[in-house]
MMTF fields as JSON, N, C-alpha, C and O atoms, coordinates in Angstrom:
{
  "mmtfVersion": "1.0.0",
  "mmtfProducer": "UNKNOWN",
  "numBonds": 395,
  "numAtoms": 396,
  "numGroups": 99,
  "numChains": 1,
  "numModels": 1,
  "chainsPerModel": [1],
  "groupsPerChain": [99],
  "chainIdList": ["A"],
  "bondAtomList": [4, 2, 8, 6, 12, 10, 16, 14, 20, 18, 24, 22, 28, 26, 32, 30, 36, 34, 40, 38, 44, 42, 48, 46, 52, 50, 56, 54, 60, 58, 64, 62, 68, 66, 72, 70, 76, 74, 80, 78, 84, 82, 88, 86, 92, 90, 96, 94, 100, 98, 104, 102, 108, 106, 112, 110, 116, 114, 120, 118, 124, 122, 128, 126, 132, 130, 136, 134, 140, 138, 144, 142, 148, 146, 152, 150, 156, 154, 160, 158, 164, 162, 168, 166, 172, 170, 176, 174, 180, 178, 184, 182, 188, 186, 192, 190, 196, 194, 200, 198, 204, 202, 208, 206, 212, 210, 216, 214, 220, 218, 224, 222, 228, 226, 232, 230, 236, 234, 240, 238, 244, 242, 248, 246, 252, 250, 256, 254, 260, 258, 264, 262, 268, 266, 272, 270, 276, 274, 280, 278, 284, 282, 288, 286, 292, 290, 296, 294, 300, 298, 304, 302, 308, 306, 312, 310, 316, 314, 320, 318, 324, 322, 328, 326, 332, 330, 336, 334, 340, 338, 344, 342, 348, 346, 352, 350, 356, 354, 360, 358, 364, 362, 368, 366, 372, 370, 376, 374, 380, 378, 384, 382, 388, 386, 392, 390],
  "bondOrderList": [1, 1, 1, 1, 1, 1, 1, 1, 1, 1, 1, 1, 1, 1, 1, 1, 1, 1, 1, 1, 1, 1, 1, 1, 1, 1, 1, 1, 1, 1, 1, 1, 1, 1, 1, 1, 1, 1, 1, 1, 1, 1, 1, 1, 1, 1, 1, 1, 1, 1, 1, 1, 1, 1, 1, 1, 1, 1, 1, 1, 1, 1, 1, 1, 1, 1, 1, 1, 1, 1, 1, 1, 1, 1, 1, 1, 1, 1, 1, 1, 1, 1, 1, 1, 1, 1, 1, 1, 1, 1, 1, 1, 1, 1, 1, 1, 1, 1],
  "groupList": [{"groupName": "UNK", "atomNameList": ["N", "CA", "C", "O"], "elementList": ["N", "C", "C", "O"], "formalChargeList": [0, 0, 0, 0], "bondAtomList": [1, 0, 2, 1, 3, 2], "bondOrderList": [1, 1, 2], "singleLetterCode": "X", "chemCompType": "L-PEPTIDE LINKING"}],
  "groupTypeList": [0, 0, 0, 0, 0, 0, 0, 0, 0, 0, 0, 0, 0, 0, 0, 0, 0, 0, 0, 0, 0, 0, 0, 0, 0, 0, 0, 0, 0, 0, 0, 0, 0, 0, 0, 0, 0, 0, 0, 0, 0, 0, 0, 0, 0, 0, 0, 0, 0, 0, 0, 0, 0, 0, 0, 0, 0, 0, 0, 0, 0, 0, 0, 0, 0, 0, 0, 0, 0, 0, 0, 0, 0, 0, 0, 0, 0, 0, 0, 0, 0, 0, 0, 0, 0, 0, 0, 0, 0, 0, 0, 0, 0, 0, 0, 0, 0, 0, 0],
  "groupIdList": [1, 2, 3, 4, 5, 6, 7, 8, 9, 10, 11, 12, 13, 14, 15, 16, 17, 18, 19, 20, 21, 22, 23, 24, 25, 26, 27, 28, 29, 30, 31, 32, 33, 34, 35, 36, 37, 38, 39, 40, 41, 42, 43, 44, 45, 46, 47, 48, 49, 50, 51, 52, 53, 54, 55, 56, 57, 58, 59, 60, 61, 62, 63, 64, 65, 66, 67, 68, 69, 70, 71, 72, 73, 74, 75, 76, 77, 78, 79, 80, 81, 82, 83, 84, 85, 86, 87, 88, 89, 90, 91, 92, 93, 94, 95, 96, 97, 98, 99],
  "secStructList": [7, 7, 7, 7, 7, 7, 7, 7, 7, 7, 7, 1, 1, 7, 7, 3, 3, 3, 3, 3, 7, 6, 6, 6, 7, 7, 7, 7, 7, 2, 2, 2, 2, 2, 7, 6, 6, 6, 3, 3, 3, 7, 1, 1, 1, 7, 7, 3, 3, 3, 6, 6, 7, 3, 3, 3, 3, 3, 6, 6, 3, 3, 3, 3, 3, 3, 3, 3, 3, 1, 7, 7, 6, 6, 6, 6, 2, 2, 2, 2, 2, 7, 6, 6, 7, 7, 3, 3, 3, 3, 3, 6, 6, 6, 6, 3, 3, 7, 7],
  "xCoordList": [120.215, 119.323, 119.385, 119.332, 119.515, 119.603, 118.425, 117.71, 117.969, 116.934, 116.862, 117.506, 116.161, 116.068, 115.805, 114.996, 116.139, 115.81, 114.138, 113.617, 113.639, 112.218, 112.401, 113.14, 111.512, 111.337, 109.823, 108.927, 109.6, 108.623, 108.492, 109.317, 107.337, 106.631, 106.255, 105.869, 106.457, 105.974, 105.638, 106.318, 104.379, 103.646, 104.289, 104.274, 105.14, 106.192, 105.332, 105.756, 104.236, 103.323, 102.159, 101.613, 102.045, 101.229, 101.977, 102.782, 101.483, 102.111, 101.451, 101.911, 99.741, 99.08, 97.417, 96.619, 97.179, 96.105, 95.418, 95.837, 94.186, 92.794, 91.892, 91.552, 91.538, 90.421, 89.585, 90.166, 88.148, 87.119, 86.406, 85.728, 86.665, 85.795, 84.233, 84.05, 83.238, 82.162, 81.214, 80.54, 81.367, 80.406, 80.567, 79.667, 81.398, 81.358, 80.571, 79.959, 80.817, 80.62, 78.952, 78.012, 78.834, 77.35, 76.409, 75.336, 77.23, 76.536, 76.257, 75.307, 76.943, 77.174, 77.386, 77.085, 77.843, 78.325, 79.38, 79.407, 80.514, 81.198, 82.486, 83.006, 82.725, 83.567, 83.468, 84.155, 81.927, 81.267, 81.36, 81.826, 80.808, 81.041, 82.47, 82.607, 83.601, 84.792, 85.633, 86.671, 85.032, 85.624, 85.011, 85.204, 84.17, 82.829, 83.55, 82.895, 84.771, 84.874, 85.446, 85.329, 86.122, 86.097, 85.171, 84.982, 84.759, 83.112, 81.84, 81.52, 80.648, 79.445, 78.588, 78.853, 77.746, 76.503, 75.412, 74.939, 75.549, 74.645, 73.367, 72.937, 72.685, 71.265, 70.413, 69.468, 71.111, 70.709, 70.753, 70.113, 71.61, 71.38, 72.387, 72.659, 72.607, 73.17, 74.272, 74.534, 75.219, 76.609, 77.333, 76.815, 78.873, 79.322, 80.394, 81.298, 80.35, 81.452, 82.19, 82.08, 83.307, 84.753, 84.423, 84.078, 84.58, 84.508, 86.077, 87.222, 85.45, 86.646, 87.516, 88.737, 86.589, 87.699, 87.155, 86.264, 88.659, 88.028, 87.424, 87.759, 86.148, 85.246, 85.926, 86.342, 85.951, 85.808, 84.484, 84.054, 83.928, 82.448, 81.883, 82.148, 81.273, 80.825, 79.065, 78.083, 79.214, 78.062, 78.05, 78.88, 76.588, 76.692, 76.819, 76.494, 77.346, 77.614, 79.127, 79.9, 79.393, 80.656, 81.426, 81.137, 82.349, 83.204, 84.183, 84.059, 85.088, 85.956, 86.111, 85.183, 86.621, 86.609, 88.6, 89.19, 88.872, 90.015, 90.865, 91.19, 91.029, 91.78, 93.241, 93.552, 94.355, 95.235, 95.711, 95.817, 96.006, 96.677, 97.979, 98.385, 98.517, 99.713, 99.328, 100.177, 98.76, 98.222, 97.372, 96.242, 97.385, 95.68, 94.906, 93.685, 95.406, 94.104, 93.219, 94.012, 92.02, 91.147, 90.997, 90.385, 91.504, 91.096, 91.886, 92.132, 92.493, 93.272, 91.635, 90.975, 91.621, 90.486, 89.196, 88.827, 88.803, 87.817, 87.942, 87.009, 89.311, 89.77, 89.756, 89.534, 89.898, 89.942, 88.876, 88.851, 87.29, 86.23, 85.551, 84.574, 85.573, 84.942, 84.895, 85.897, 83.825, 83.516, 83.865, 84.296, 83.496, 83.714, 85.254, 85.338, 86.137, 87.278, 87.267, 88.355, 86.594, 86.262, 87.31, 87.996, 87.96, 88.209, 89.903, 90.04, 90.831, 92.207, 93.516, 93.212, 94.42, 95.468, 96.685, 97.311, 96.86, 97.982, 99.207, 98.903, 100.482, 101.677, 102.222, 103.052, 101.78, 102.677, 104.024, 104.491, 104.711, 106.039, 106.853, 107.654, 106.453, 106.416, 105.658, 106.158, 104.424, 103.505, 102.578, 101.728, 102.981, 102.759, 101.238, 101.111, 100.345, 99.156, 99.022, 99.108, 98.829, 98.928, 97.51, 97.46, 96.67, 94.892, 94.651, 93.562],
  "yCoordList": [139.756, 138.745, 137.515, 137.69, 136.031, 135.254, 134.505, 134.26, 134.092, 133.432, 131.941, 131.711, 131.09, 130.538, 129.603, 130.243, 128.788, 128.202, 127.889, 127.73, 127.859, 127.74, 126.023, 125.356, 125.71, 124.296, 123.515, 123.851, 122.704, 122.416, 120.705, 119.824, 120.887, 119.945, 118.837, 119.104, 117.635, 116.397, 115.537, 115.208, 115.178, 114.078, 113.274, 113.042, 112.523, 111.518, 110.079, 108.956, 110.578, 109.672, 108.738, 107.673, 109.427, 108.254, 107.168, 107.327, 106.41, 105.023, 104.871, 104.525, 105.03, 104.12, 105.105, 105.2, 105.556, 106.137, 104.661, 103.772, 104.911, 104.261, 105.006, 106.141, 104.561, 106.001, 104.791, 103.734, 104.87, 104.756, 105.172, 106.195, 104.187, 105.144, 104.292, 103.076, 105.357, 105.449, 105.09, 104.083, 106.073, 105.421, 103.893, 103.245, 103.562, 102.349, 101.079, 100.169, 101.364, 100.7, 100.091, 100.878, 99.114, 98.533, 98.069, 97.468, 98.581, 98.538, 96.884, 96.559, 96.359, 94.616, 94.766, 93.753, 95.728, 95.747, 94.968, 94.941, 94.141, 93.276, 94.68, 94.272, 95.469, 96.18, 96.522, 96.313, 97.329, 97.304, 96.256, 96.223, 95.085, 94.237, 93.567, 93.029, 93.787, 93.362, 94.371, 94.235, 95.694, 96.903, 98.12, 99.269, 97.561, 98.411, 99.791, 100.832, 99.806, 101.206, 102.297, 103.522, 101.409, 102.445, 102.7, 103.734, 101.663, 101.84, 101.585, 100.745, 102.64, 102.695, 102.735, 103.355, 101.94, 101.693, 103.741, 104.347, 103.881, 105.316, 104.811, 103.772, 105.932, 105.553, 106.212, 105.727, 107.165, 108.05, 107.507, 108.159, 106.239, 105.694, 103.88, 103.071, 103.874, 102.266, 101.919, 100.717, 102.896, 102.507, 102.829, 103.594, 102.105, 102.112, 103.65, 103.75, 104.386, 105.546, 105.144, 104.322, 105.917, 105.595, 106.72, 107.836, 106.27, 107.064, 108.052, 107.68, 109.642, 110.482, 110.47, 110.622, 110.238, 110.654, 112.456, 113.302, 112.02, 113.767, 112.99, 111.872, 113.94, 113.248, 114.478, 115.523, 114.11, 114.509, 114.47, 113.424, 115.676, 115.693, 116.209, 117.221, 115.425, 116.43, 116.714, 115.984, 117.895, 118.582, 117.998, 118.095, 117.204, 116.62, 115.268, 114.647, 114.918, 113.436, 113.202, 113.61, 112.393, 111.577, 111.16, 109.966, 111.384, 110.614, 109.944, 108.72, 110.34, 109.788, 109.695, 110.432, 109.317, 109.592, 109.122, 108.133, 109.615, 108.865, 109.479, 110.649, 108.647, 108.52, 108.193, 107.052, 109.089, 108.249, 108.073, 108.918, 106.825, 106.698, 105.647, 105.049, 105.499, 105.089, 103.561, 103.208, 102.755, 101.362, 100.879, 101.243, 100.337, 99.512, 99.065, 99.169, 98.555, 97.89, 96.555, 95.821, 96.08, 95.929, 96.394, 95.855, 97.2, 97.862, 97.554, 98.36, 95.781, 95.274, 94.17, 93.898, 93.925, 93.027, 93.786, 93.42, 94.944, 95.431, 95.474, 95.127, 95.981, 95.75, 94.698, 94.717, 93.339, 92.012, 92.03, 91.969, 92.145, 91.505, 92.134, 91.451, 93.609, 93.956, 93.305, 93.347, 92.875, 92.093, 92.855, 92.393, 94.282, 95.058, 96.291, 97.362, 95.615, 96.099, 97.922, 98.289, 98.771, 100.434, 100.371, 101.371, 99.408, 100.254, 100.288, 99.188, 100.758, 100.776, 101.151, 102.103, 100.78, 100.675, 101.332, 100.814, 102.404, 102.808, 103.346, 103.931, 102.961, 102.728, 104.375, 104.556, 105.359, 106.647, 106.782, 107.772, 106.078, 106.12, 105.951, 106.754, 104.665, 104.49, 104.739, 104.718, 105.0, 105.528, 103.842, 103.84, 103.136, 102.154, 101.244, 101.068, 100.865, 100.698, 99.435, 98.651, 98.986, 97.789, 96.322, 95.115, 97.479, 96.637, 97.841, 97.943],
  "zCoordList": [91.221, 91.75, 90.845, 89.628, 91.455, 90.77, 90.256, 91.228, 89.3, 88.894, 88.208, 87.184, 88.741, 88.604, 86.827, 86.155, 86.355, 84.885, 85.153, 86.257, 84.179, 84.144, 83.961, 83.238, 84.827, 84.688, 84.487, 85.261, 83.677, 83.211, 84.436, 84.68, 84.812, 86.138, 84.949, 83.811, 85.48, 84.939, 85.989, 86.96, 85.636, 87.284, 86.851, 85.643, 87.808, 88.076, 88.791, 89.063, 88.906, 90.097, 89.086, 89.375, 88.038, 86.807, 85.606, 84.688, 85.984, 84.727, 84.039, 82.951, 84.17, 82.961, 82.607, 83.539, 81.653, 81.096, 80.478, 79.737, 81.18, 80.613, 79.766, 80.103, 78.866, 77.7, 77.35, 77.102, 77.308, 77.446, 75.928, 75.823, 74.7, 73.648, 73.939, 73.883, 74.255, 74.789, 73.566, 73.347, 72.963, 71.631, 71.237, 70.703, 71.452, 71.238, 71.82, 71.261, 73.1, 74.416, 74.189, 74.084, 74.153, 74.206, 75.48, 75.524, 76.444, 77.611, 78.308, 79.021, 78.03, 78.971, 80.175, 80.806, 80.896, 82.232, 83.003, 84.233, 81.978, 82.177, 82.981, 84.02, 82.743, 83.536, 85.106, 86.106, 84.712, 86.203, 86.917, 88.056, 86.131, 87.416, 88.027, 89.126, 86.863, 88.171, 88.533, 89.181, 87.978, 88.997, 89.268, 88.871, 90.09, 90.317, 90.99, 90.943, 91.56, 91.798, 90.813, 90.819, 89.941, 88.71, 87.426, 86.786, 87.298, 86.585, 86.911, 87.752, 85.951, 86.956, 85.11, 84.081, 85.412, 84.062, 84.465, 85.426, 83.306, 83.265, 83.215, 82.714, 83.964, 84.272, 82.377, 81.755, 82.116, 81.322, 79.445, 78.621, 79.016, 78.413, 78.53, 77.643, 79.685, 79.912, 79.432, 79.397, 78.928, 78.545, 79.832, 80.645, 80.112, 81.154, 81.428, 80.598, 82.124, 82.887, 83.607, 84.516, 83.1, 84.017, 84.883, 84.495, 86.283, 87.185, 87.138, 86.883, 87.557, 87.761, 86.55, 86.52, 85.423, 84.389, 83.465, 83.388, 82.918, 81.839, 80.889, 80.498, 80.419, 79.334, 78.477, 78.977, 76.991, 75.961, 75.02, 74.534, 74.838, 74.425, 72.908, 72.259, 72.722, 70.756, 71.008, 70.874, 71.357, 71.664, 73.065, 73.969, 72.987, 74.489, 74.8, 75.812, 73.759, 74.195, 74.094, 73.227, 75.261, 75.586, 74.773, 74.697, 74.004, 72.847, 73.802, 73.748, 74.633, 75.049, 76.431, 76.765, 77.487, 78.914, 79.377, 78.944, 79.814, 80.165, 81.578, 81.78, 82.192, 83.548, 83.738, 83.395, 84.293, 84.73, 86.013, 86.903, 86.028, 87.386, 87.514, 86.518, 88.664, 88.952, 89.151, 89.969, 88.954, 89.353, 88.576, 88.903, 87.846, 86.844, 87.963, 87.849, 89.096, 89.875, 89.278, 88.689, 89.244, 88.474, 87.007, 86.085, 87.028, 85.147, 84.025, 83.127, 84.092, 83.436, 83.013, 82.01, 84.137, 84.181, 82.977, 81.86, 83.839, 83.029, 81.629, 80.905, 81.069, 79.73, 79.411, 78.2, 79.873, 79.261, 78.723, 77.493, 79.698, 79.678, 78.86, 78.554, 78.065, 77.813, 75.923, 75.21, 75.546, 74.222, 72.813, 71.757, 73.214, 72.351, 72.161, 71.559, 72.867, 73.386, 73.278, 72.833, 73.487, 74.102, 74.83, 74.619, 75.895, 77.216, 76.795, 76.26, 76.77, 76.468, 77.59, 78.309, 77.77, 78.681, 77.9, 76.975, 78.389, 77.59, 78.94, 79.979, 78.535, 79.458, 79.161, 78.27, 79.842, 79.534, 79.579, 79.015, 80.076, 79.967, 78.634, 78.157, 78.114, 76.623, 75.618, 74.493, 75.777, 75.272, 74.331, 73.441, 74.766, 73.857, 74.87, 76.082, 73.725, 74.05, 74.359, 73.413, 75.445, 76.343, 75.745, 75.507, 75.769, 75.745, 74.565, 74.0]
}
């Protein structure tokens, strides 16, 4: 019986990881507001969430959040605006950090 080589899957379909250092974030809402569908201000202490991302947590608070996807969209923008630069753009292909 012939068998196949083991092959290791790589999503071919993402370009760009966004990470979110949260602690940082001072809550301006300059993200939310020019990409309100990927960020949302927490009711629970007013810093901004990346929607649909994996959070990374120390105990129970948020250290990190980060999303990837195949398109920045808006979230080039959100990275511009934000004062305290938290929000980051990183190019997975090269690995090299954009914002």
């Amino acid at each position: 019986m012939f068998k196949y080589p083991e092959v290791k899957l790589v999503n071919l379909m993402t370009n760009f990881k966004i990470e979110h250092d949260r602690p940082g974030c001072i809550g301006c809402g300059a993200c939310a507001a020019v990409a309100p569908e990927f960020w949302k201000m927490s009711d629970a202490d007013g810093k901004s969430d990346l929607i649909g991302s994996k959070e990374t947590k120390d105990g129970t608070n948020i250290v990190k959040e980060e999303l990837e996807m195949v398109e920045l969209k808006n979230n080039r923008e959100a990275a511009d605006s934000c004062p305290v630069n938290v929000i980051h753009i990183i190019d997975i292909k090269s690995g090299q950090k954009l914002i």
